[in-house]
SEVOVEX-436310 format. One record per residue (C-alpha): residue number from 1; x, y, z; residue in three letters. Coordinates in pm, whole numbers. Example, Ala and Ser with C-alpha at 12.3 -4.5 7.8 and 13.67 -1.06 7.14 Angstrom:
<recs>
1 | 1230 | -450 | 780 | ALA
2 | 1367 | -106 | 714 | SER
</recs>
This chain:
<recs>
1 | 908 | 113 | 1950 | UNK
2 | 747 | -177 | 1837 | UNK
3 | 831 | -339 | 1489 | UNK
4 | 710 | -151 | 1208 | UNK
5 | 772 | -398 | 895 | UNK
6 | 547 | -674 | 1135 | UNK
7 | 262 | -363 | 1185 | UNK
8 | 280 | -310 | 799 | UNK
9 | 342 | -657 | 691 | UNK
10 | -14 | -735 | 926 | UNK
11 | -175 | -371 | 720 | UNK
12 | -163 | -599 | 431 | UNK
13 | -280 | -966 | 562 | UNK
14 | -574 | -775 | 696 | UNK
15 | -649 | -590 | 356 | UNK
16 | -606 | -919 | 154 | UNK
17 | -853 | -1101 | 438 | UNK
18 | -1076 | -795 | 488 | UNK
19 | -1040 | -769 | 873 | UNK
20 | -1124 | -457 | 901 | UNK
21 | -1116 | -442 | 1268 | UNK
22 | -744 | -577 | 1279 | UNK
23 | -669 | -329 | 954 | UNK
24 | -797 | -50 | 1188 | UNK
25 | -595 | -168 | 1504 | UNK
26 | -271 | -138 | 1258 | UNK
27 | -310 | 249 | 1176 | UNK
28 | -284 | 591 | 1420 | UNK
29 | -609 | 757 | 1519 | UNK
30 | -490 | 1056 | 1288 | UNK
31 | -306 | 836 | 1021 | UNK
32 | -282 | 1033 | 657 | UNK
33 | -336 | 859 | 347 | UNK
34 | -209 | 1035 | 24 | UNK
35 | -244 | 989 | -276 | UNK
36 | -23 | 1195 | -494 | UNK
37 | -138 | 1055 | -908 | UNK
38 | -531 | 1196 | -771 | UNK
39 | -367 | 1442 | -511 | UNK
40 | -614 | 1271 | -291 | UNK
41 | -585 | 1288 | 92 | UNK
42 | -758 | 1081 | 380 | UNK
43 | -720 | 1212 | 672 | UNK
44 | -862 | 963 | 1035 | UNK
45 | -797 | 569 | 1112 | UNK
46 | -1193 | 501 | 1070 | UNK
47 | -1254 | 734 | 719 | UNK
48 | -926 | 579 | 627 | UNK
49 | -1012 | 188 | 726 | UNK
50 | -1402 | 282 | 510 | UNK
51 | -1227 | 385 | 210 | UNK
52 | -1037 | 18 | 187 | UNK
53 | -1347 | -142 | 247 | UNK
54 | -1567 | 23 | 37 | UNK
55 | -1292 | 16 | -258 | UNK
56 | -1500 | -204 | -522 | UNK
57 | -1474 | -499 | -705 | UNK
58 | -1251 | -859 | -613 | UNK
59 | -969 | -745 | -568 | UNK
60 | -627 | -896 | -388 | UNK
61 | -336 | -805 | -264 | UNK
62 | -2 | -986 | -270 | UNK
63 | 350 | -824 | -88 | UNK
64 | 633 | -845 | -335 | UNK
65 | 893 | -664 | -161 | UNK
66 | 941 | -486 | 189 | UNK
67 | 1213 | -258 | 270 | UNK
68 | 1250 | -163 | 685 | UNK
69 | 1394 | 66 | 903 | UNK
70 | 1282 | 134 | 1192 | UNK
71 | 1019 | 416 | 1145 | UNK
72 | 992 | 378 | 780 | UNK
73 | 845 | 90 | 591 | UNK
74 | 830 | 44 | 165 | UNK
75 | 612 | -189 | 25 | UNK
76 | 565 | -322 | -376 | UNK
77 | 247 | -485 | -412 | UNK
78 | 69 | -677 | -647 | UNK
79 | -292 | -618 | -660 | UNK
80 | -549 | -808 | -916 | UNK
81 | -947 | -672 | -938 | UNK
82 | -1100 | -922 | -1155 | UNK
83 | -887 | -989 | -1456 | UNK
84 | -675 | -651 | -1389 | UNK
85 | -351 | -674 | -1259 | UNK
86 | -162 | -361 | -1092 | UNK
87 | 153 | -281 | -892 | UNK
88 | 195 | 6 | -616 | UNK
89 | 443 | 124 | -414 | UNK
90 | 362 | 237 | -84 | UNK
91 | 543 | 450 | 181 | UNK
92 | 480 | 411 | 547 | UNK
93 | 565 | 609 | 860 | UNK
94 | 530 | 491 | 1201 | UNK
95 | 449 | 657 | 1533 | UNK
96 | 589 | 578 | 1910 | UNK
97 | 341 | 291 | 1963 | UNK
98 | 428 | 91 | 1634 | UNK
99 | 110 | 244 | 1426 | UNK
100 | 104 | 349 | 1129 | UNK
101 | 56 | 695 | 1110 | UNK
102 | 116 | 818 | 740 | UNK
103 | 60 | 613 | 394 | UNK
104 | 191 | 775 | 64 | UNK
105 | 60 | 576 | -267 | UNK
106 | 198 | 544 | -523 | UNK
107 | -6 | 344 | -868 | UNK
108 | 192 | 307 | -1165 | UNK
109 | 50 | 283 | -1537 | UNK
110 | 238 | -5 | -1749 | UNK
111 | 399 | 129 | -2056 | UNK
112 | 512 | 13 | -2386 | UNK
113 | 893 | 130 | -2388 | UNK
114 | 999 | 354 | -2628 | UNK
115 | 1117 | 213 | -2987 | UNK
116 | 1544 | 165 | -3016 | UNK
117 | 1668 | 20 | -2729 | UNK
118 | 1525 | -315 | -2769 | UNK
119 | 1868 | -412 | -2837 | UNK
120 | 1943 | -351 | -2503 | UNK
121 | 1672 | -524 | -2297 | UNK
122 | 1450 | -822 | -2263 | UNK
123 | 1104 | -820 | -2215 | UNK
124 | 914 | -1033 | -1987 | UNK
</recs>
């Protein structure tokens, strides 16, 4: 099997540098993209690789953390579009050849936390 966190950690440089033919080359011919906050699903490598480049604006795409094993890759990513800044946290699977063949999605909304416990915590 071929080294899923370098197959993921390559998903991303092509994203951020919108390779589209590499991003494709990363992902299984029947890769599945969900999304569970829309309880969205993309289903194909090429309907799949169009939905990343037609997603609009400036955006860009900075790796925060991975986690690895060997068929199973975590990423937390920082994204900015225009003046926006976001997080996700994405789940990957890997086939036999080293593709990715599943990506789960997950987008976070920030929060103000709830009132009484600033005693306990810092905010940054």
């Amino acid at each position: 099997m071929t080294d899923l966190r370098k197959t993921v950690e390559n998903f991303w440089a092509f994203a951020e540098a919108r390779d589209w033919s590499a991003f494709a080359d990363t992902l299984a011919e029947d890769v599945v993209y969900t999304l569970p906050q829309t309880r969205e699903r993309i289903s194909g490598r090429a309907r799949y690789t169009e939905f990343n480049r037609e997603y609009p604006g400036d955006w860009h795409v900075r790796i925060e953390r991975i986690v690895a094993e060997p068929s199973q890759v975590v990423t937390w990513t920082h994204f900015t579009v225009g003046l926006e800044e976001m997080y996700a946290v994405s789940f990957f699977t890997g086939d036999a050849s080293g593709r990715i063949s599943a990506v789960t999605d997950f987008w976070p909304e920030p929060y103000e936390p709830p009132a009484g416990r600033d005693h306990l915590t810092e905010r940054y």
